[in-house]
Structure formats: C-alpha cells, structure tokens
MIROMI-178464 format. One record per atom (N, C-alpha, C): residue number from 1; residue in three letters; atom name; x, y, z. Coordinates in pm, whole numbers. Layout:
num | residuo | atomo | x | y | z
NUM | Ala | CA | X | Y | Z $
...
// end
This chain:
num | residuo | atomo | x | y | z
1 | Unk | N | -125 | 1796 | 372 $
1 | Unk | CA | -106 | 1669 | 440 $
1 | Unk | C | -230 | 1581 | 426 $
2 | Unk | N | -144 | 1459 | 401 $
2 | Unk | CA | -302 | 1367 | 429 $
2 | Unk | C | -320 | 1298 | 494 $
3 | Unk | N | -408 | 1266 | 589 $
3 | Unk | CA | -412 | 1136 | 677 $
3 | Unk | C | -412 | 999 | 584 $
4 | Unk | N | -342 | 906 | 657 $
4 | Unk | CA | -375 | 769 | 615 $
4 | Unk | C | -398 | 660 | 706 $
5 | Unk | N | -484 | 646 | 623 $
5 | Unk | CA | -606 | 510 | 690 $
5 | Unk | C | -575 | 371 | 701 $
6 | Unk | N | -568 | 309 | 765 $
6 | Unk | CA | -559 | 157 | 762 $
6 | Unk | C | -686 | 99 | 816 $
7 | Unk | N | -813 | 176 | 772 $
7 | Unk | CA | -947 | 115 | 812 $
7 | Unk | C | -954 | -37 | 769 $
8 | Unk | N | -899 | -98 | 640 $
8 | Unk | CA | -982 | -196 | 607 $
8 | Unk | C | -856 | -320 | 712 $
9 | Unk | N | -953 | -419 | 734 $
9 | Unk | CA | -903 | -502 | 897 $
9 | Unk | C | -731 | -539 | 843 $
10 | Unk | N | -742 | -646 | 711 $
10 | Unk | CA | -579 | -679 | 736 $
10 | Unk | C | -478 | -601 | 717 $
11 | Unk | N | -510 | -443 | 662 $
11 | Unk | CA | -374 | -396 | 663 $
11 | Unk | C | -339 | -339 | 814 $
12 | Unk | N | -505 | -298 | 887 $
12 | Unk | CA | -456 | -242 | 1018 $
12 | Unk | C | -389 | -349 | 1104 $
13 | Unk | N | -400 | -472 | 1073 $
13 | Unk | CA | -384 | -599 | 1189 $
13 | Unk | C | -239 | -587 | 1170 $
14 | Unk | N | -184 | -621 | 1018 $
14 | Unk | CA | -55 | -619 | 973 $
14 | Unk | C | 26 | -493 | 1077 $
15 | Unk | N | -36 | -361 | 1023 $
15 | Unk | CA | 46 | -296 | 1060 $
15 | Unk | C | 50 | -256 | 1219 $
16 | Unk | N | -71 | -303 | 1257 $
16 | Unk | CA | -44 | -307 | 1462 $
16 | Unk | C | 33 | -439 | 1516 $
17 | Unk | N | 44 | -494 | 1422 $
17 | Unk | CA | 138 | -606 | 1512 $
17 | Unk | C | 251 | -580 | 1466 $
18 | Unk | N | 292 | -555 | 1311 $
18 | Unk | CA | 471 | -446 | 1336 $
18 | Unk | C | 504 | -387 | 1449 $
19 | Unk | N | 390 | -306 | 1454 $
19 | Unk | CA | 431 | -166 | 1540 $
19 | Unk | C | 438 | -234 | 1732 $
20 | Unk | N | 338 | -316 | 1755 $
20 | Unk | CA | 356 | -390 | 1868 $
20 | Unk | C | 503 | -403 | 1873 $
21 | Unk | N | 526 | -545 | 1773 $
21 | Unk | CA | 652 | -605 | 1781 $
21 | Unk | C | 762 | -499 | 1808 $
22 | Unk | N | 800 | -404 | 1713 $
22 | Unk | CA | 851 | -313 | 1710 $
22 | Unk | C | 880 | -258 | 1826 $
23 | Unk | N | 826 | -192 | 1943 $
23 | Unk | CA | 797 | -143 | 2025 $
23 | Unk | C | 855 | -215 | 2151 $
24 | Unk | N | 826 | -396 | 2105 $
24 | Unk | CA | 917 | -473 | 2241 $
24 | Unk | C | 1024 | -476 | 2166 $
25 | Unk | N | 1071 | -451 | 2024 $
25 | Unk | CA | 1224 | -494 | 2062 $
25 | Unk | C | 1235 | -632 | 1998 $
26 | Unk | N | 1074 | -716 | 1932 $
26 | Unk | CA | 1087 | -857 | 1891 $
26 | Unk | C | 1078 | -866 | 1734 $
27 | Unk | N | 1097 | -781 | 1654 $
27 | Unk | CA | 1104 | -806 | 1504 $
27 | Unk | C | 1176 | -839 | 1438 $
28 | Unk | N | 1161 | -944 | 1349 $
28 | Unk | CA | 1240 | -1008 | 1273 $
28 | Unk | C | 1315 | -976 | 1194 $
29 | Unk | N | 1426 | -981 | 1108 $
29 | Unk | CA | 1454 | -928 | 1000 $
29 | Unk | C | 1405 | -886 | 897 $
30 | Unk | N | 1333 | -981 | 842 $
30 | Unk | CA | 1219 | -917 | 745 $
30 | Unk | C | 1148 | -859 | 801 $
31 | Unk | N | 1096 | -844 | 932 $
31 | Unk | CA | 936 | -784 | 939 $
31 | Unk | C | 996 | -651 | 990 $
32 | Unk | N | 1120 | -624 | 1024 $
32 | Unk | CA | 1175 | -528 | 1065 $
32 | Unk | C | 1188 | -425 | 949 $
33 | Unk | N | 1236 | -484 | 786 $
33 | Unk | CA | 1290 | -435 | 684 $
33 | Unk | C | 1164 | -390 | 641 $
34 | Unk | N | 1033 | -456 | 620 $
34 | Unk | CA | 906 | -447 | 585 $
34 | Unk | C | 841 | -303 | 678 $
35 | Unk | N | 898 | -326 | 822 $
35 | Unk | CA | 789 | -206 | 908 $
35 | Unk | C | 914 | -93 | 856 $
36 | Unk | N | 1045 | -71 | 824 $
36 | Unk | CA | 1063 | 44 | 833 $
36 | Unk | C | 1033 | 125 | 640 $
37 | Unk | N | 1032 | 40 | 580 $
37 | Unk | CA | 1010 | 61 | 447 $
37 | Unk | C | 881 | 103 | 433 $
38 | Unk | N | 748 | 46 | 497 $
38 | Unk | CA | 627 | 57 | 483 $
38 | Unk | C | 605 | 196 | 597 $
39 | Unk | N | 670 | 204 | 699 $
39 | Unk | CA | 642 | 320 | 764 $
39 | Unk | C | 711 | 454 | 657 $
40 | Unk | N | 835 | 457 | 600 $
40 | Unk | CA | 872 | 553 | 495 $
40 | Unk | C | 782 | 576 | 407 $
41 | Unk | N | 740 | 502 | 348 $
41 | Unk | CA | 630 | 495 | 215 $
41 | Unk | C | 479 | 568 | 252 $
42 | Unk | N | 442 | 541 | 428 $
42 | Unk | CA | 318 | 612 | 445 $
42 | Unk | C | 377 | 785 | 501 $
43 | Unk | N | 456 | 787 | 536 $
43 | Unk | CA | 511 | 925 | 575 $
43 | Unk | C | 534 | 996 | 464 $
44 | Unk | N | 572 | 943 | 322 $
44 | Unk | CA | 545 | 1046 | 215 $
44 | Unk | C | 473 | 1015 | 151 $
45 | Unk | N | 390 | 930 | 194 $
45 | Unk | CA | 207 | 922 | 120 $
45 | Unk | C | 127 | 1046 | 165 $
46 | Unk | N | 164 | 1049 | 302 $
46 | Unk | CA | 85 | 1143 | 394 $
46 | Unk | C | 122 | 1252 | 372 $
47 | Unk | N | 248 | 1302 | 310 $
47 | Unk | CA | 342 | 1463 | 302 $
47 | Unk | C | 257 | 1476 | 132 $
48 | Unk | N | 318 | 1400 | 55 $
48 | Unk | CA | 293 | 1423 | -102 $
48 | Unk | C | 249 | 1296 | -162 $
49 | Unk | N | 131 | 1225 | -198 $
49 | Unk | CA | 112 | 1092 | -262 $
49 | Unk | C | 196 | 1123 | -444 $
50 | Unk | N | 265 | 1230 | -481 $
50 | Unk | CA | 326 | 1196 | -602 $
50 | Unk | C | 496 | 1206 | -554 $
51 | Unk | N | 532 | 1224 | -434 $
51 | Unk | CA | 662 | 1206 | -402 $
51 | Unk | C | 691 | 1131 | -510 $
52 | Unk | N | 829 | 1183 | -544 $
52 | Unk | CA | 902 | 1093 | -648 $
52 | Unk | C | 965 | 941 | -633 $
53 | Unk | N | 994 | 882 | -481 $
53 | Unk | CA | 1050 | 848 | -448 $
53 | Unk | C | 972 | 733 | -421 $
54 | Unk | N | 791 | 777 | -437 $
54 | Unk | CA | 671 | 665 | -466 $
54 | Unk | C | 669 | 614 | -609 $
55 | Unk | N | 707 | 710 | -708 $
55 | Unk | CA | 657 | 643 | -815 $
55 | Unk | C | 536 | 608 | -854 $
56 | Unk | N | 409 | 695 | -782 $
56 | Unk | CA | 309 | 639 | -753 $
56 | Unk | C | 229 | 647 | -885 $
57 | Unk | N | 138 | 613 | -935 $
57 | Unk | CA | 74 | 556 | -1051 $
57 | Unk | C | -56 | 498 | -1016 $
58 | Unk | N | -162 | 533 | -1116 $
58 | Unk | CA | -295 | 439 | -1123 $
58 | Unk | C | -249 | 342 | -1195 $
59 | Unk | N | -319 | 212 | -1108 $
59 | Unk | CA | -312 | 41 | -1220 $
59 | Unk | C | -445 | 26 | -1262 $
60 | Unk | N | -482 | 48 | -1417 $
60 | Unk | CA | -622 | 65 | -1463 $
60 | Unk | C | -669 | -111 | -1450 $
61 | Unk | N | -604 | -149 | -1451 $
61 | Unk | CA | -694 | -297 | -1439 $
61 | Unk | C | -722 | -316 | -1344 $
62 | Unk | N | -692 | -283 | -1208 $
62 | Unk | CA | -701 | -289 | -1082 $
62 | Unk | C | -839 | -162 | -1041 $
63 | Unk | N | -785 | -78 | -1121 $
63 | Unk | CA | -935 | 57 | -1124 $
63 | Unk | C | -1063 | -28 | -1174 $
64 | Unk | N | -1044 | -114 | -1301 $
64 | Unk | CA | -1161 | -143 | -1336 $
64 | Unk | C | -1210 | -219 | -1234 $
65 | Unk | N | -1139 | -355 | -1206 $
65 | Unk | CA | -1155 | -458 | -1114 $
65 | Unk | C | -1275 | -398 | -1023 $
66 | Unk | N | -1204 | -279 | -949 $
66 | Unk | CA | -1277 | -271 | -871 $
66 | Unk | C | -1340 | -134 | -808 $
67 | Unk | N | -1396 | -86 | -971 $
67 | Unk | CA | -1460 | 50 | -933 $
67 | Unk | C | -1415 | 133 | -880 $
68 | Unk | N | -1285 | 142 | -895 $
68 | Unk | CA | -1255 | 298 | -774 $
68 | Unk | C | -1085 | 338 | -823 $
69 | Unk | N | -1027 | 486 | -847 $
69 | Unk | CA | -895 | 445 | -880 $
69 | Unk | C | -833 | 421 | -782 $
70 | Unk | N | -766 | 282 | -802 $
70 | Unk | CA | -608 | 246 | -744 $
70 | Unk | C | -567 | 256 | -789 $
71 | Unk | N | -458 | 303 | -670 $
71 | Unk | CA | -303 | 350 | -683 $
71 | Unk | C | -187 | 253 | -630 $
72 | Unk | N | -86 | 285 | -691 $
72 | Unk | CA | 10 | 157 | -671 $
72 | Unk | C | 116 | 292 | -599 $
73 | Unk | N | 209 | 246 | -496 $
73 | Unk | CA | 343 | 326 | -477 $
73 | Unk | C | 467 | 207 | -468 $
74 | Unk | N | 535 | 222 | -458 $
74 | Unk | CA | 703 | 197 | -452 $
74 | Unk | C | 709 | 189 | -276 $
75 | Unk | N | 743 | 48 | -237 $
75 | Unk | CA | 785 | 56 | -89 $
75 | Unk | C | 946 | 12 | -131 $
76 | Unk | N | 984 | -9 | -216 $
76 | Unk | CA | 1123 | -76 | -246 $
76 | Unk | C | 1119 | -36 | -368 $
77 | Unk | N | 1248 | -66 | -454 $
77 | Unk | CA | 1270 | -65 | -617 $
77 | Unk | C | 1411 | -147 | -622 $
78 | Unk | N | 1353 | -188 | -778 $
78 | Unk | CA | 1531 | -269 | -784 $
78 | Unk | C | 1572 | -412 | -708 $
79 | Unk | N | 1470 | -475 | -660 $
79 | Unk | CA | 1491 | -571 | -612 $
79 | Unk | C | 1331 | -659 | -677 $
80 | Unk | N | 1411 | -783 | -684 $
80 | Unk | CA | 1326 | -902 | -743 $
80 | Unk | C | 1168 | -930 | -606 $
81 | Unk | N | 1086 | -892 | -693 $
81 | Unk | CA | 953 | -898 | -614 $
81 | Unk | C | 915 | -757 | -565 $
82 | Unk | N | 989 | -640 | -570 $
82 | Unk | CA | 960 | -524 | -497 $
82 | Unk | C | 827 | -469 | -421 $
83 | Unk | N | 830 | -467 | -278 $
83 | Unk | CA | 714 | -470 | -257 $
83 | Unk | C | 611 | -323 | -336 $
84 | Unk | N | 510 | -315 | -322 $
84 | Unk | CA | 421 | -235 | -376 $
84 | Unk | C | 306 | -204 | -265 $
85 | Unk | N | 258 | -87 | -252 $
85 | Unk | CA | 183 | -43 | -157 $
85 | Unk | C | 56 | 11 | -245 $
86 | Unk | N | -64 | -39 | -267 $
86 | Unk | CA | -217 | -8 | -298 $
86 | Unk | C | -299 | 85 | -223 $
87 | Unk | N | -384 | 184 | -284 $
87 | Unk | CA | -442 | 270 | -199 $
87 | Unk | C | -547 | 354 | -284 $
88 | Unk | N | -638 | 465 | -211 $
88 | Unk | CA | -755 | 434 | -283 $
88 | Unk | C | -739 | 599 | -168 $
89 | Unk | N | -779 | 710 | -302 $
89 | Unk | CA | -823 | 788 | -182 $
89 | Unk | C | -934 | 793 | -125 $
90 | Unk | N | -970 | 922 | -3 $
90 | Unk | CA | -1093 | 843 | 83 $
90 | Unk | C | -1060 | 776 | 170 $
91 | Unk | N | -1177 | 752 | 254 $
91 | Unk | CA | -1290 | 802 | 173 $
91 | Unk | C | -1396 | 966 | 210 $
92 | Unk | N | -1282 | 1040 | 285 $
92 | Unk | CA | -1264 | 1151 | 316 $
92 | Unk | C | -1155 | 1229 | 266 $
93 | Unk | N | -1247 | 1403 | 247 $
93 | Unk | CA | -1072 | 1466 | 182 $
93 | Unk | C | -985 | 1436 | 272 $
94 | Unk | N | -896 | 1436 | 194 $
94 | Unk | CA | -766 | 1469 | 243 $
94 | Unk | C | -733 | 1333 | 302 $
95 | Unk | N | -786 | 1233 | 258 $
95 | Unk | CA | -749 | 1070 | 333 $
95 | Unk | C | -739 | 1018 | 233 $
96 | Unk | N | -624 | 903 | 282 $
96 | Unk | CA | -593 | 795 | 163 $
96 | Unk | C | -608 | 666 | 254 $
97 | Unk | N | -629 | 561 | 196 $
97 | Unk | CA | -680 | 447 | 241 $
97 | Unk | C | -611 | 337 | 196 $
98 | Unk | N | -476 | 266 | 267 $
98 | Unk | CA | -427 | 165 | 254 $
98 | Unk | C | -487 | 41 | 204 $
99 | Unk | N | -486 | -8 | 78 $
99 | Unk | CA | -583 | -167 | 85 $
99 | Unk | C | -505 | -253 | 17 $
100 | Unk | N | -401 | -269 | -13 $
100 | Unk | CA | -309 | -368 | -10 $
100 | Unk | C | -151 | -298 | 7 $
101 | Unk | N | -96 | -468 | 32 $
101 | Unk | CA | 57 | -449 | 24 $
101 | Unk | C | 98 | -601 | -33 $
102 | Unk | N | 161 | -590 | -132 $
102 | Unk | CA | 162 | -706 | -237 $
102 | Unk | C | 345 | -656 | -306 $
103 | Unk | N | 419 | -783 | -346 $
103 | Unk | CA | 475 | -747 | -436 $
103 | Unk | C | 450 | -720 | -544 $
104 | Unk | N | 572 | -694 | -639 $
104 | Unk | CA | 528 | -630 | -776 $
104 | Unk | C | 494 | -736 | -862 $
105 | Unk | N | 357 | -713 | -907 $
105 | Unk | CA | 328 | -831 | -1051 $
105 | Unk | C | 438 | -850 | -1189 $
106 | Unk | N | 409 | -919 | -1188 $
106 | Unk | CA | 461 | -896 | -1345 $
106 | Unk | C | 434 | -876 | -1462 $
107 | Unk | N | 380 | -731 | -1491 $
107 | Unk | CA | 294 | -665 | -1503 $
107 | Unk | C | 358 | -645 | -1642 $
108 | Unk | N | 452 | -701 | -1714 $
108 | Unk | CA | 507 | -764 | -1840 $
108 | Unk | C | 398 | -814 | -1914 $
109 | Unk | N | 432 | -944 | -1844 $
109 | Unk | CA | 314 | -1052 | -1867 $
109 | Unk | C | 176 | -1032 | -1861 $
110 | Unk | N | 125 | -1117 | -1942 $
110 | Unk | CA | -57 | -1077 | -1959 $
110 | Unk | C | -88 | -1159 | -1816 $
111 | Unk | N | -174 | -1039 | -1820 $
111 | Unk | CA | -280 | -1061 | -1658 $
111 | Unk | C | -189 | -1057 | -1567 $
112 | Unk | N | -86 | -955 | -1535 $
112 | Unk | CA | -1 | -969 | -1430 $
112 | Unk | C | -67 | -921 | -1286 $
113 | Unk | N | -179 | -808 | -1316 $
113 | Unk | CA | -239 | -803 | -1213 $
113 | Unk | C | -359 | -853 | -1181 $
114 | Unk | N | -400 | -958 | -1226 $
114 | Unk | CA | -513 | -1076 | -1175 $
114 | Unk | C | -512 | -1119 | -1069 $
115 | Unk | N | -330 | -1141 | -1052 $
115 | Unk | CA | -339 | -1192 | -944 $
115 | Unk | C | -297 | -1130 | -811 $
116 | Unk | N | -329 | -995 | -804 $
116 | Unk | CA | -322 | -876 | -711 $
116 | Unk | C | -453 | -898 | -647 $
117 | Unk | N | -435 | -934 | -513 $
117 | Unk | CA | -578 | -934 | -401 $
117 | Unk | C | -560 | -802 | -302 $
118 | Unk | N | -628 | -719 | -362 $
118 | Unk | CA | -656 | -639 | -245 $
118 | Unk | C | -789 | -653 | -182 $
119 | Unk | N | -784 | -556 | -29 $
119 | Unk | CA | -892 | -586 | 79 $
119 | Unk | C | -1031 | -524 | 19 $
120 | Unk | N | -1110 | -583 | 101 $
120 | Unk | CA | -1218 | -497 | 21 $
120 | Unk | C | -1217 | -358 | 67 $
121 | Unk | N | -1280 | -323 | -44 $
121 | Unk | CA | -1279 | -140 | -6 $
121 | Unk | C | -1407 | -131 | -73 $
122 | Unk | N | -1505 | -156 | -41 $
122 | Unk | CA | -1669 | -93 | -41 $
122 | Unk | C | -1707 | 29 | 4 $
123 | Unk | N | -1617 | 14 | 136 $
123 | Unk | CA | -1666 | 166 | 197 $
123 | Unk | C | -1598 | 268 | 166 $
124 | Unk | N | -1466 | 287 | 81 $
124 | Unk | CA | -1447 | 368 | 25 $
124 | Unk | C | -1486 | 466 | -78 $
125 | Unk | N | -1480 | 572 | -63 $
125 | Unk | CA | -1547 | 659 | -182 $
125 | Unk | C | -1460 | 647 | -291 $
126 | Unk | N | -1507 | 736 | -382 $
126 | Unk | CA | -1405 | 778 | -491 $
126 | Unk | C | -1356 | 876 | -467 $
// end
C-alpha cells in the first residue's frame, strides 16, 4: 500500500473543498463526477500505482521539465479531454505525491505537453 499525498497546496485545496462540498450534500455535477473519479483513481494509486485500469505511464518530457519522474494515470478514458492525474513518488517510501490534475494533452501534436502545468514539487524526492 501506498499513502498518497496531496502536500503540494492546490491539489490539497482542490481536493478539501470536494470533500467539504461532498459531505454537505452541495456538489455540482461536474465537481461531483470529478470527486468520485479522482477519489477511484487515488484508491488504486494507493492499492497498485500500475493498476490496469490507471494506465499509468512516465511522460518523459514532463520528467525532463522537471527533474523528477512523472507519472501520468487515467482518471477517465474515451472521452474528449480525459482527465489525467500527475504524480511523483515521494517523497517518502511508500508515498506518492499528487501534483497535477489536467486533461489529456494532445500529446499527437508537437509539444502537447508544454502546456501541462503542474504544482511545484521541489520538495519532492526522487
């Protein structure tokens, strides 16, 4: 098992105000479709990060970018924009470290992931 981290600030903000909302009963349709997809995706991040059902993969341009391997998983498939979940293990065993949630680039096209912003992750190890 692995723990997962939402140390760096906007994914924890993101994902405590789902879980707030959630909790009264006030989530939107999308943010509803988003918290239960993104809560699936960290529950078999946390069981197996190669679950099949992640698809999970290093994006080497995204490794170079920024010194450290990222990993891309599958929060959706098959749908136009599919979201994508970024992560970085660390920076403790057995921890993985949420640092983006972005749809899918179009990663066809040249420089599809240029325009992928993830959070900073300095304090992450390798």
């Amino acid at each position: 098992m692995f723990t997962i981290r939402l140390d760096v600030p906007e994914m924890k903000a993101l994902w405590d105000d789902l879980t707030q909302k959630a909790s009264r009963g006030a989530l939107g349709t999308t943010e509803d479709l988003l918290y239960r997809k993104w809560g699936k995706a960290m529950a078999w991040l946390a069981r197996n990060p190669r679950h099949p059902g992640l698809h999970s993969h290093d994006i080497e341009p995204l490794s170079r970018r920024y010194g450290v391997k990222v990993w891309q998983s599958y929060i959706e498939n098959d749908t136009p924009g599919a979201g994508r979940l970024y992560w970085v293990y660390g920076p403790g065993r057995q921890e993985i470290t949420v640092i983006g949630l972005e749809p899918h680039p179009e990663d066809k096209k040249r420089d599809g992931y240029a325009k992928v912003r993830l959070s900073s992750i300095g304090a992450v190890d390798q």
